[in-house]
C-alpha positions in Angstrom: 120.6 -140.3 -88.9 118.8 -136.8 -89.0 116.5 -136.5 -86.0 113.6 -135.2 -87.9 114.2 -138.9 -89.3 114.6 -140.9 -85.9 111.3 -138.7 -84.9 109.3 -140.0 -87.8 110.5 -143.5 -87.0 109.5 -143.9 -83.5 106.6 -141.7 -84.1 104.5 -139.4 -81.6 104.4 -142.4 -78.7 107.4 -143.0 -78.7 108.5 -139.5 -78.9 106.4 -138.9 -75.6 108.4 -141.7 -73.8 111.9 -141.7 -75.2 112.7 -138.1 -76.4 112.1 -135.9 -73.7 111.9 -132.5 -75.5 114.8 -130.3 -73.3 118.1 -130.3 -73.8 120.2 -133.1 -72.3 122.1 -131.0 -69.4 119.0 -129.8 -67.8 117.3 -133.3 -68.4 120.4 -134.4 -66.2 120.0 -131.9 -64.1 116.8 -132.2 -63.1 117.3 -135.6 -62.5 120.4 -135.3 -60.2 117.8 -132.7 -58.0 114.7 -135.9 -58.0 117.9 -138.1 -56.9 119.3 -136.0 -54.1 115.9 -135.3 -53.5 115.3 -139.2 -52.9 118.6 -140.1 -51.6 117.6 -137.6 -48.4 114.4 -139.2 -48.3 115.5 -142.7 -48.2 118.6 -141.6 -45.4 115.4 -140.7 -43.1 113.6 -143.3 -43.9 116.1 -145.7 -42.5 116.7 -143.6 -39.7 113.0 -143.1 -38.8 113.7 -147.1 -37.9 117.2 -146.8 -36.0 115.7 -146.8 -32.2 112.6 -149.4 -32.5 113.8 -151.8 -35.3 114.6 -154.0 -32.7 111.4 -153.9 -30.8 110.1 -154.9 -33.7 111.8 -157.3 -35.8 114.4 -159.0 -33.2 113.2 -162.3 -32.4 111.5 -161.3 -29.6 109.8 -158.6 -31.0 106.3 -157.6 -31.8 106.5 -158.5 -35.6 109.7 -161.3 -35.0 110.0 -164.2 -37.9 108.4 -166.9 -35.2 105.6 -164.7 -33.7 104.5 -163.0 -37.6 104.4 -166.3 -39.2 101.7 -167.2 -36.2 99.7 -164.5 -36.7 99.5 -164.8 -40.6 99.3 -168.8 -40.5 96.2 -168.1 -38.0 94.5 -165.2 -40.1 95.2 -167.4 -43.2 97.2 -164.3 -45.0 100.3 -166.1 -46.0 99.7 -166.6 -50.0 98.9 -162.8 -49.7 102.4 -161.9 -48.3 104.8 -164.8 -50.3 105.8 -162.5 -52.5 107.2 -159.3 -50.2 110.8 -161.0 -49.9 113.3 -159.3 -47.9 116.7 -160.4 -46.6 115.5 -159.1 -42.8 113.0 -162.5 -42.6 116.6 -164.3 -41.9 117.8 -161.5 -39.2 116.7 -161.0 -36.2 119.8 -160.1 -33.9 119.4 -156.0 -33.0 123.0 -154.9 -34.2 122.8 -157.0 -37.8 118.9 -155.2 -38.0 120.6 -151.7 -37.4 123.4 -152.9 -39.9 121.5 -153.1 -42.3 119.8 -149.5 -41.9 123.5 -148.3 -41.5 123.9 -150.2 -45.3 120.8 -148.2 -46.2 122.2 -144.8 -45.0 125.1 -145.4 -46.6 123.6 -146.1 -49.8 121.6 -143.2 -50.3 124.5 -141.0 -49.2 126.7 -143.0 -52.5 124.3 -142.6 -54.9 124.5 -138.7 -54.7 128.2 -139.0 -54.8 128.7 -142.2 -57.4 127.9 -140.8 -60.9 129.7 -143.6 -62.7 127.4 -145.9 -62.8 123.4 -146.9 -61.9 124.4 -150.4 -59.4 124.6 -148.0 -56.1 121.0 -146.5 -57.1 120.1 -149.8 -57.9 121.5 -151.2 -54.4 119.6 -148.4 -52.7 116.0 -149.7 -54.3 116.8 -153.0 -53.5 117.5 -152.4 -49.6 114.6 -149.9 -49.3 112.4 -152.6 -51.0 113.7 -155.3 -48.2 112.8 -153.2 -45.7 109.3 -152.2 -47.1 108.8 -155.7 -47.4 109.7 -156.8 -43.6 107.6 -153.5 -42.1 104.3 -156.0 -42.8 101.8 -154.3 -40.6 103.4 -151.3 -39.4 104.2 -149.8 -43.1 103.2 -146.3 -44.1 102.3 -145.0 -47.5 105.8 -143.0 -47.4 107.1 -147.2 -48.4 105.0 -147.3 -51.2 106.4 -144.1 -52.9 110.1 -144.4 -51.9 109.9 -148.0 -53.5 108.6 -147.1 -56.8 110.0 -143.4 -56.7 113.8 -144.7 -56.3 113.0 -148.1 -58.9 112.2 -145.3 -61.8 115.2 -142.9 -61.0 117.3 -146.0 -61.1 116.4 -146.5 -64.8 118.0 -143.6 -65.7 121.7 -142.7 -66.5 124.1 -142.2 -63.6 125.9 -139.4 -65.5 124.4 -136.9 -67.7 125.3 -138.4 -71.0 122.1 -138.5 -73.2 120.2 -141.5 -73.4 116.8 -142.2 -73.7 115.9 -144.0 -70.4 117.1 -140.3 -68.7 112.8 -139.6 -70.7 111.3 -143.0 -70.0 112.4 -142.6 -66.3 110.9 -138.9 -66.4 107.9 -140.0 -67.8 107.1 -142.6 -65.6 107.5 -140.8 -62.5 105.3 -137.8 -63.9 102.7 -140.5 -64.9 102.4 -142.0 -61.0 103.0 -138.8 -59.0 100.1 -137.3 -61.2 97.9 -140.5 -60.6 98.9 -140.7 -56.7 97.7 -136.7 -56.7 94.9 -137.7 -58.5 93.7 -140.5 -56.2 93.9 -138.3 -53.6 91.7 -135.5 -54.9 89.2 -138.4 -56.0 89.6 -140.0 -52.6 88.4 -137.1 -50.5 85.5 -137.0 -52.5 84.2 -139.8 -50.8 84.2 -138.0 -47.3 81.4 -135.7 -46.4 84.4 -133.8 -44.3 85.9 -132.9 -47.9 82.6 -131.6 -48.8 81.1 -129.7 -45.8 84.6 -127.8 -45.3 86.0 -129.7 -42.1 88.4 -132.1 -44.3 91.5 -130.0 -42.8 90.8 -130.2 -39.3 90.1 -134.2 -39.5 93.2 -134.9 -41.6 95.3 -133.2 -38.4 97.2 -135.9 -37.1 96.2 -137.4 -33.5 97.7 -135.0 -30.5 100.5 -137.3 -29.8 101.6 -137.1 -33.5 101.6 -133.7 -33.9 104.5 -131.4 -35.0 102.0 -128.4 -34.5 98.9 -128.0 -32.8 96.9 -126.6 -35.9 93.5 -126.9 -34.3 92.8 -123.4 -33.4 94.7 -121.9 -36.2 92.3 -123.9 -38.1 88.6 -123.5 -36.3 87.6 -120.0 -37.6 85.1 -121.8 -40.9 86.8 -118.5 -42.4 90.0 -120.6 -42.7 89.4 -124.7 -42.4 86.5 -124.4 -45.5 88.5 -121.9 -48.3 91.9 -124.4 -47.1 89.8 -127.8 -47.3 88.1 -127.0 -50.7 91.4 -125.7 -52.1 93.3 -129.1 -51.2 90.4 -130.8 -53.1 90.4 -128.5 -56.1 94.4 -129.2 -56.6 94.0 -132.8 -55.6 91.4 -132.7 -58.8 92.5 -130.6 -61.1 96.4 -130.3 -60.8 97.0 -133.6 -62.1 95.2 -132.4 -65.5 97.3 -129.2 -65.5 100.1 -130.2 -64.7 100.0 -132.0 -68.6 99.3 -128.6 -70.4 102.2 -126.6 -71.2 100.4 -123.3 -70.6 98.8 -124.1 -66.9 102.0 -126.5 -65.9 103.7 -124.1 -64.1 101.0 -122.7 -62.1 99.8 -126.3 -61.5 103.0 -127.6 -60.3 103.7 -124.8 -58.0 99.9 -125.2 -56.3 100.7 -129.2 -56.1 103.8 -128.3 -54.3 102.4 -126.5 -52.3 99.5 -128.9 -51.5 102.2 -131.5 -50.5 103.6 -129.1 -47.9 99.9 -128.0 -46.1 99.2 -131.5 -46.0 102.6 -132.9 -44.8 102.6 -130.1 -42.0 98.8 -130.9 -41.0 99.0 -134.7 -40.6 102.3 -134.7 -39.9 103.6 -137.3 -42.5 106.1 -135.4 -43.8 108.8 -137.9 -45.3 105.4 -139.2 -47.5 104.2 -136.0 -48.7 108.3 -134.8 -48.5 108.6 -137.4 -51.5 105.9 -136.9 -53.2 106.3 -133.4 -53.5 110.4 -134.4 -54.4 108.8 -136.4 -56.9 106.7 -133.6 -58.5 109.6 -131.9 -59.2 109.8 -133.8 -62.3 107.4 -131.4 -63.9 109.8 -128.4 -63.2 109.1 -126.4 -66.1 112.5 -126.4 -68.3 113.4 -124.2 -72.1 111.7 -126.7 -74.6 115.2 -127.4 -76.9 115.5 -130.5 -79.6 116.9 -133.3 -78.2 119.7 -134.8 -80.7 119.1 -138.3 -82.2 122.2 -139.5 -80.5 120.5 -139.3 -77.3 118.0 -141.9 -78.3 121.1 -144.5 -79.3 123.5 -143.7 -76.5 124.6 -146.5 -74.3 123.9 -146.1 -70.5 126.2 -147.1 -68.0 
């Protein structure tokens, strides 16, 4: 079928979700960059948990099945929490809690390497998912995105034949990276430190958290107000360029950058490390037709 004729079948929605309008190698391509891109993130995030995951989930720990079940029986939470399942609720010995980050590890080192099929990415989500699930109370927003971040990459193909979920997994990782910018910006708005130009020097991360001590870079009002009102400016506007063809590349390289002030000021690196990963899916590519086949391929 003639892919002017597949276009006028699926019409312009469907266009915008399954065609993606560059040619199939540097679809793939770009993709294989968000996965490596992800697949680091996901190695530290398991890492990040190597030394305390004991003090923490054994069964003598802080958040161990006996002593969490307490706590949420007692605050009357546990209908709010039946649904974060994770295999970790039925460990609790140290070396089979580390196993399972070594699993982890291992799994976002294969799903760079495997490019015959989607199971290993698919494993990879799964096991970040268990342990975003088991981290009740001490989780950090870096969870959120790795979760949702590696469940849309896993969509698409694991090889760089054309298919259309390669677009619908593009599509919705630009849609929540753009609203999780978005938020943001909007977010801010709400503090009177975002609007009075101090916002930078409160987002700093506590002394004992910090990479780099920023605060006297930072306390000449010649630097913490232009920086503060520029992070709200992207936060804003960014996620409405960043749709326009003629402001998307400027856009995307200011939202870049916005990820790596704020990652280096509060110190949450692997969140805004992903995010900024994840924003990569707006790389500006040649705009080429995409052939019909890709839109009837079978993935693997």
């Amino acid at each position: 079928m003639p892919a002017n004729d597949t276009d006028h079948e699926i019409g312009p929605w469907g266009r915008f979700w399954f065609i993606d309008p560059v040619s199939p190698a540097e679809t793939a391509r770009l993709l294989r960059v968000l996965k490596l891109g992800m697949a680091i993130a996901a190695f530290w995030y398991f890492a990040s948990h190597w030394s305390d995951i004991g003090y923490w989930f054994a069964g003598d720990g802080v958040l161990g099945r006996q002593g969490l079940a307490s706590f949420l029986r007692d605050a009357d939470l546990g209908r709010s929490v039946n649904w974060r399942l994770s295999p970790l609720y039925w460990v609790d010995h140290p070396f089979w809690l580390r196993g399972y980050l070594a699993l982890g590890m291992l799994l976002s080192v294969a799903s760079v390497v495997v490019t015959r099929s989607r199971i290993v990415s698919i494993l990879l989500w799964l096991v970040v998912v268990g342990l975003a699930n088991r981290s009740l109370l001490i989780s950090g927003l870096e969870d959120l995105v790795l979760c949702w971040g590696l469940g849309y990459l896993a969509i698409a193909p694991a090889d760089a034949v054309p298919h259309w979920t390669a677009s619908f997994s593009r599509r919705l990782i630009q849609l929540h990276v753009s609203w999780v910018i978005a938020v943001t910006g909007l977010t801010m708005l709400s503090s009177l430190v975002w609007w009075d130009g101090t916002g930078v020097i409160a987002v700093v991360a506590p002394v004992e958290d910090r990479l780099t001590d920023w605060v006297e870079t930072l306390r000449s009002p010649w630097v913490h107000e232009p920086l503060t009102h520029a992070i709200v400016a992207v936060g804003l506007l960014a996620p409405i360029l960043l749709w326009n063809a003629r402001t998307r590349r400027t856009a995307w390289g200011a939202a870049t950058l916005w990820c790596v002030v704020l990652g280096l000021l509060s110190s949450q690196l692997l969140y805004f490390f992903s995010v900024a990963v994840l924003l990569q899916s707006f790389c500006p590519l040649a705009t080429t037709t995409l052939p019909s086949s890709a839109f009837a391929a079978n993935p693997k």
